[in-house]
N, C-alpha and C positions, 0 to 999 in steps of 0.2 A: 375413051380411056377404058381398058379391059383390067377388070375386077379380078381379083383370086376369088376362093370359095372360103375366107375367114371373110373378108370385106362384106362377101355376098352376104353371109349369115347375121355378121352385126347389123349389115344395111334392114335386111326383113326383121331383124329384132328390136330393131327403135321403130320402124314401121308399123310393126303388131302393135306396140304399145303405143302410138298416136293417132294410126289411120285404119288397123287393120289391116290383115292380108287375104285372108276369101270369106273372113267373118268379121263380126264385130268389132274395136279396138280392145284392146285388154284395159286397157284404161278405163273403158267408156262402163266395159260389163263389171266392176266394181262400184262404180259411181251410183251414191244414188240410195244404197244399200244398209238398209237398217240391222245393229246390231242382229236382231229377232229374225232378218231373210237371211243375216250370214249363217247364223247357226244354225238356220231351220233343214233336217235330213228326211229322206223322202220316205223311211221306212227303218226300223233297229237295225244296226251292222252296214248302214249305210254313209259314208261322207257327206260331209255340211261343205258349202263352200267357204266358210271360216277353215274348214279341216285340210281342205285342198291346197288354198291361199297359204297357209304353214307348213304343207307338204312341198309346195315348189320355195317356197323359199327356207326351206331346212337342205333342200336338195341345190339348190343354186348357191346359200353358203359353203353347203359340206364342196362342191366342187370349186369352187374361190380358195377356201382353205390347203383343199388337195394341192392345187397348182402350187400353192404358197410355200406349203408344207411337204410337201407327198402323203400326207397321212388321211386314210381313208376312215367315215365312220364307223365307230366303234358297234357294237352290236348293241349297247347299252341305248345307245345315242338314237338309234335305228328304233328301237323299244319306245324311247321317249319321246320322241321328236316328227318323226314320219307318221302323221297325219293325227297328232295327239288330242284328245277329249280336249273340249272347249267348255273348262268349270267356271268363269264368269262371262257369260255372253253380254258384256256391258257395253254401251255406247263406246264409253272412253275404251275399255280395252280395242275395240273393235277400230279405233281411229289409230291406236297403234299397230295393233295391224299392219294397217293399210300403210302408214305411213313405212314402217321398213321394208313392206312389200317393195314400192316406190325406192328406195333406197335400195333394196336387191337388184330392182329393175336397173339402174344407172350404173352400178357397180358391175353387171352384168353386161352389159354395154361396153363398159372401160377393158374392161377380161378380153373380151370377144375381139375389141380392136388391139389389143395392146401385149396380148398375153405370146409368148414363143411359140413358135410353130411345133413345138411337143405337147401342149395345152389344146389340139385338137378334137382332141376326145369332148372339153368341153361344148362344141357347137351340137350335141346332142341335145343340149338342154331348152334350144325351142323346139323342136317338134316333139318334145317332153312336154313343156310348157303350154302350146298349140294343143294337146289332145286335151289338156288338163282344162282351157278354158273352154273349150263344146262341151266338158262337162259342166263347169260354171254357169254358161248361156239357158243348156238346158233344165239347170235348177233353177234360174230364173223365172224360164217359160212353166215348169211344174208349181210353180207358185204363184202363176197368174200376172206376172210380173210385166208390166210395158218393155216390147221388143225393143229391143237400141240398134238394129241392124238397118 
């Protein structure tokens, strides 16, 4: 049975997220991860992976919304949203997080199989996603952090 290239894309994007596709699982390189290594940045004016983790998922809603809506981020949104200060690095925040991280992920999944063939623009958003986590991996490994690969 021959795939289109939407098929293709949601198949490697439930795949990145349970088994990995030439690195880690996306799953796997959050797991694990204490408040204190999500926030931790390698130098000032640099991203934490708590920052990054809110960067794809402000970037994976704003694109859910567009399809829904047509309405693209505001500049305001773009200001406050796209990779915003992390003022309480707490356990609990940090499990929120994750959890709607998780909930962008399946949401993301549903788009990608389900959304019209004018919605193509969205299949950007793994290999958006894919750069974003070799950056995640490699704040692991700059923290000393046990390889998951």
């Amino acid at each position: 049975m021959q795939k289109d290239a939407r098929e293709w894309v949601a198949t490697w994007w439930e795949e990145a997220w349970d088994d990995g596709l030439w690195a880690a699982s996306w799953s796997k390189s959050l797991d694990g991860l204490s408040a204190a290594q999500a926030a931790w940045s390698p130098a000032p004016g640099r991203h934490s992976i708590w920052q990054i983790v809110l960067h794809m998922m402000f970037w994976r809603e704003s694109w859910l919304h567009r399809i829904a809506t047509g309405e693209k981020p505001t500049p305001e949104q773009l200001a406050r949203l796209n990779f915003p200060e992390i003022r309480e690095p707490t356990e609990e925040a940090w499990a929120e997080t994750r959890r709607r991280f998780v909930e962008t992920q399946t949401r993301t999944a549903q788009g990608l199989r389900n959304f019209a063939a004018d919605a193509d623009a969205f299949t950007y958003v793994l290999p958006h996603d894919c750069y974003h986590f070799g950056q995640i991996n490699y704040l692991r490994a700059l923290q000393g952090l046990k390889p998951i690969e």
